[in-house]
C-alpha positions as CSV (number, residue, x, y, z in Angstrom):
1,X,91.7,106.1,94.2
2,X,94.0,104.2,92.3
3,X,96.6,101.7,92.5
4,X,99.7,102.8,93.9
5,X,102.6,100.6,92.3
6,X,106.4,100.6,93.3
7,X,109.7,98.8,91.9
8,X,111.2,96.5,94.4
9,X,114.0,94.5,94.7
10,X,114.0,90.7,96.1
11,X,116.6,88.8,97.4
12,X,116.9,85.5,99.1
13,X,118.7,86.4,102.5
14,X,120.6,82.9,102.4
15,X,121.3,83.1,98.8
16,X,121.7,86.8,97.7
17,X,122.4,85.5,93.8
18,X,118.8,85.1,93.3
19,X,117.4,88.4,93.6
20,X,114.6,90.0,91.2
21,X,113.0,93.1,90.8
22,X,109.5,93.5,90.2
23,X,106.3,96.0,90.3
24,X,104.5,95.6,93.1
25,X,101.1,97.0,94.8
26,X,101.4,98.7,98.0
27,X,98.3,97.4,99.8
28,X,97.7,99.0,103.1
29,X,94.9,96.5,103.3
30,X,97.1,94.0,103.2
31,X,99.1,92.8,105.8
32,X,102.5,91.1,104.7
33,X,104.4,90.6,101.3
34,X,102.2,88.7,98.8
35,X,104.1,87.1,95.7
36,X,103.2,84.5,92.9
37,X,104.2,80.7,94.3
38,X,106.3,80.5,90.7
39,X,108.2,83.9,92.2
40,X,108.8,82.3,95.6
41,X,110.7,79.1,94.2
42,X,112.2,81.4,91.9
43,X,114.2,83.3,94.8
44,X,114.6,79.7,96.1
45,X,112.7,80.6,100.1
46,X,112.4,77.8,102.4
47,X,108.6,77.3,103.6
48,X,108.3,78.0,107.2
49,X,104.9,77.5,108.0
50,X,100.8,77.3,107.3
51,X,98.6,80.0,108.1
52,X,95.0,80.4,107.8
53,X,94.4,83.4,105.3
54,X,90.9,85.5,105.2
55,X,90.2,87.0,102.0
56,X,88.2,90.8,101.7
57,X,85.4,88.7,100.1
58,X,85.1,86.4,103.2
59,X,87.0,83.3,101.9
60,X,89.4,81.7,104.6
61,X,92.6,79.6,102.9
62,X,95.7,78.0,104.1
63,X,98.3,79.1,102.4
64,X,102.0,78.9,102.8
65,X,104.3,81.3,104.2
66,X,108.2,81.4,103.2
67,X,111.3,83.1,104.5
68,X,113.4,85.3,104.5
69,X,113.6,88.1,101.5
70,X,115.3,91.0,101.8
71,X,113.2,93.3,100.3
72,X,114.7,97.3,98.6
73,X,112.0,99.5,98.5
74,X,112.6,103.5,98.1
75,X,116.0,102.8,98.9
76,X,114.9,101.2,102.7
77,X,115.9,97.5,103.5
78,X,114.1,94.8,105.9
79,X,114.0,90.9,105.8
80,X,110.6,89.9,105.6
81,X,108.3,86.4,105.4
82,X,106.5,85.6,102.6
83,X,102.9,84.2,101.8
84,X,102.4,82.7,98.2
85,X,99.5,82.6,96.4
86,X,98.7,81.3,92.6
87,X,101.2,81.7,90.2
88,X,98.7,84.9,88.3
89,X,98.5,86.4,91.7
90,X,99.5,90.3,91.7
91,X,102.8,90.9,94.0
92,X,101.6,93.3,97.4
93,X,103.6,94.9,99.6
94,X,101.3,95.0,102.9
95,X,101.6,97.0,106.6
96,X,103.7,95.3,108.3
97,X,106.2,96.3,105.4
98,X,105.5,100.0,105.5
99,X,105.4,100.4,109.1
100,X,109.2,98.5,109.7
101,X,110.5,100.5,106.6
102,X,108.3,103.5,108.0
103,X,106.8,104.2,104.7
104,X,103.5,106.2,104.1
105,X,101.5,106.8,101.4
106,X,101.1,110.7,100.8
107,X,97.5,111.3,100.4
108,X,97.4,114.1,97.0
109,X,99.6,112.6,95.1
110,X,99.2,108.8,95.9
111,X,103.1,108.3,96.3
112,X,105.1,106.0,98.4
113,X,107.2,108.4,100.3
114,X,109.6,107.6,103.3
115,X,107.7,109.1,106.4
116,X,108.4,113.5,106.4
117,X,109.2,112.4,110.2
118,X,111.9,110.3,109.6
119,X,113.1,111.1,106.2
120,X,117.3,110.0,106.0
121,X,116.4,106.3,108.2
122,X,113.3,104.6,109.1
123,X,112.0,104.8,112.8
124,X,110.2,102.3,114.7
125,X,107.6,103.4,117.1
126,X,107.5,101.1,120.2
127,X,104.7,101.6,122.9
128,X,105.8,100.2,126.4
129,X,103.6,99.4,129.2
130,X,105.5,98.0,132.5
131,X,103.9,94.8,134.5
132,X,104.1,97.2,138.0
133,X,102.6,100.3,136.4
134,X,98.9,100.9,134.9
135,X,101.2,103.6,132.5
136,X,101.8,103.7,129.3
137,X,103.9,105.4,127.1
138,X,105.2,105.9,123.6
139,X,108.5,106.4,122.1
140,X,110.1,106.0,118.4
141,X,113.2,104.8,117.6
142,X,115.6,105.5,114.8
143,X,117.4,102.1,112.7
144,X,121.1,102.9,112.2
């Protein structure tokens, strides 16, 4: 399979002047947005916190997470943290992204497409369990 790679837009949500657009993966493997440190300072985030980092080849990191980019992707919108990682590091777009902007990736042709279900505004499935009841059940939500 091969890459799939998309044009996003960045902006700092406390200072929409710096805003970039750049080619990014789209890494279901991956969890969050990924982006060079040199990138991050660029679009001026604030560091919010450390978090412990496991690689696919096994290494754990700390590595710095930053906030909050508003990030454009196939003409969806979501503020999202940050990790950064060494200035040659390739930009990802990871899960959590696709699942708030409910994005899939269509298996022939390897495109991002918004999800068939929800095409004109993303949905957020939500599954609710009450503290009385040993039910479950599941429900999605459209974004306005």
């Amino acid at each position: 399979m091969g890459k799939v790679i998309e044009k996003v837009k960045l902006s700092s949500l406390f200072d929409p002047k710096k805003s970039v657009e750049i080619e990014a993966v789209i890494d279901t493997g991956a969890t969050m947005v990924v982006l060079p440190k040199n990138l991050v300072q660029e679009l001026g985030l604030e560091k919010i916190e450390d978090v412990m980092v496991k690689y696919a080849d096994g290494r754990v990191e700390r590595k710095e997470v930053y906030g909050v980019v508003k990030l454009e992707l196939k003409g969806r919108v979501g503020n999202f943290d940050v990790l950064a990682e060494n200035e040659e590091a390739q930009p990802l777009i990871g899960q959590i992204v696709l699942e708030r902007l409910d994005l899939i990736i269509e298996p022939s042709t390897r495109k991002l497409i918004p999800n068939p279900r929800s095409p004109e505004m993303p949905m957020i499935e939500v599954f609710v369990a009450t503290a009385n009841s040993r039910h479950a059940w599941h429900t999605r939500f459209k974004l306005k």
